[in-house]
N, C-alpha and C positions, 0 to 999 in steps of 0.2 A: 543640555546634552542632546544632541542631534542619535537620530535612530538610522542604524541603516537599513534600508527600504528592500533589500533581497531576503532582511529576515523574518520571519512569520511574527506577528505583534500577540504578546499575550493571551487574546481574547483570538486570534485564528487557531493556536495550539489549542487551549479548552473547547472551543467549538468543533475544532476537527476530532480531538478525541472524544465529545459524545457522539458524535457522526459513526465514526468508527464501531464504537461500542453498539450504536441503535444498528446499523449495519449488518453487524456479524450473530446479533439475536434474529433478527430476519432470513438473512442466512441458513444459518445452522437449523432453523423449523424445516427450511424445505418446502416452502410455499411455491416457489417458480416451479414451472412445467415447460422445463425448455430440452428438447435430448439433446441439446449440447452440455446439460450439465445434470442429467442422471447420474447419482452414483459418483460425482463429484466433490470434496471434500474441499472446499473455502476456506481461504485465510486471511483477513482482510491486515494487511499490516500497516498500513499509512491511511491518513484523510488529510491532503490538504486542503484548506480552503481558501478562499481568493478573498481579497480584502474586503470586497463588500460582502464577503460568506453568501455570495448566491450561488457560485461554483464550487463543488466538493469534488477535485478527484483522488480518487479509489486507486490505489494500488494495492491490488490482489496476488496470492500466487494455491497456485490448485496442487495438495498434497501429490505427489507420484505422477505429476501428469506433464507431458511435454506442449501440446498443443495447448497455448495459453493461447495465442490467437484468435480460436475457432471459440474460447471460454469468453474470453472480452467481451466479442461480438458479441454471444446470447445476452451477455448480462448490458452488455449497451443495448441491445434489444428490447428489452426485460426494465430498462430504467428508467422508466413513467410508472410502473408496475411497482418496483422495489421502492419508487419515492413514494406512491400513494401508501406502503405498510409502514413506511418508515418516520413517516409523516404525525403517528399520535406521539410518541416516544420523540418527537423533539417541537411539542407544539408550543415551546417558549420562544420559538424562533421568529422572526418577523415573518421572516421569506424563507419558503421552504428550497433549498439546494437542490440544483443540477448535477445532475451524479454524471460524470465522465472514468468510465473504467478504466485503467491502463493493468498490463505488468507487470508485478516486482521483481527488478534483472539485481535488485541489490544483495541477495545472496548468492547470485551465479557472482558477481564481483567479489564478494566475501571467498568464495572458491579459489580464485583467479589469483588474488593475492598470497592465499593461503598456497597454495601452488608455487606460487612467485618465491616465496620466504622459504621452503624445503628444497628448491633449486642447488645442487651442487654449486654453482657461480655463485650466489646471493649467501649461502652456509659459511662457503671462503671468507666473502668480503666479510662477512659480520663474523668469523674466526679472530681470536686474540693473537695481534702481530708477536712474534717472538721478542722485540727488543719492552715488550710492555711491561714484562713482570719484573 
């Protein structure tokens, strides 16, 4: 049985989610000193990692805040920083991971759709045609 290769292998999921996990305990301490992210509230929702798990990225999203842009950068900034804490909490690892921040636009899409589906147009089409019942 042939795998296919766009999907994350076992052992990328398990490693992303303790990524994840050592992450958002770093996080939520509050050890960065960066004013781009005083007063900031983190959510780390994803880790993926690249098949040889030396690359981890981070898709974040910052509770009430719009300028995720100007948040990314600190924490790209910050990320030689956040690997050295993050560093004891996954010292089973061969190679400690590159953290690349992004994003997470997947609940603006979660919006979008839900948006999509209340639409008078899209209520019609998914309305019971009259000759059904």
């Amino acid at each position: 049985m042939t795998r296919d290769r766009t999907m994350p292998s076992q052992r990328q999921l398990r490693v992303g989610e303790q990524v994840r996990h050592a992450l958002t305990e770093i996080l939520q301490r509050g050890d960065l000193r960066d004013p781009a992210l005083e007063g900031v509230v983190l959510s780390v929702n994803e880790v993926r990692m690249s098949p040889d798990l030396k690359i981890a990225t981070v898709y974040v999203t910052a509770l009430g805040r719009d300028d995720m842009d100007r948040i990314v950068k600190a924490l790209a900034a910050n990320a030689k920083f956040i690997r050295g804490r993050v560093a004891p909490a996954l010292r089973q690892m061969k190679y400690m991971p590159q953290f690349r921040f992004r994003a997470d636009t997947s609940f603006d899409n979660f919006s979008r759709i839900d948006e999509l589906l209340r639409s008078p147009e899209v209520a019609r089409d998914l309305g019971h045609d009259e000759g059904d019942e």
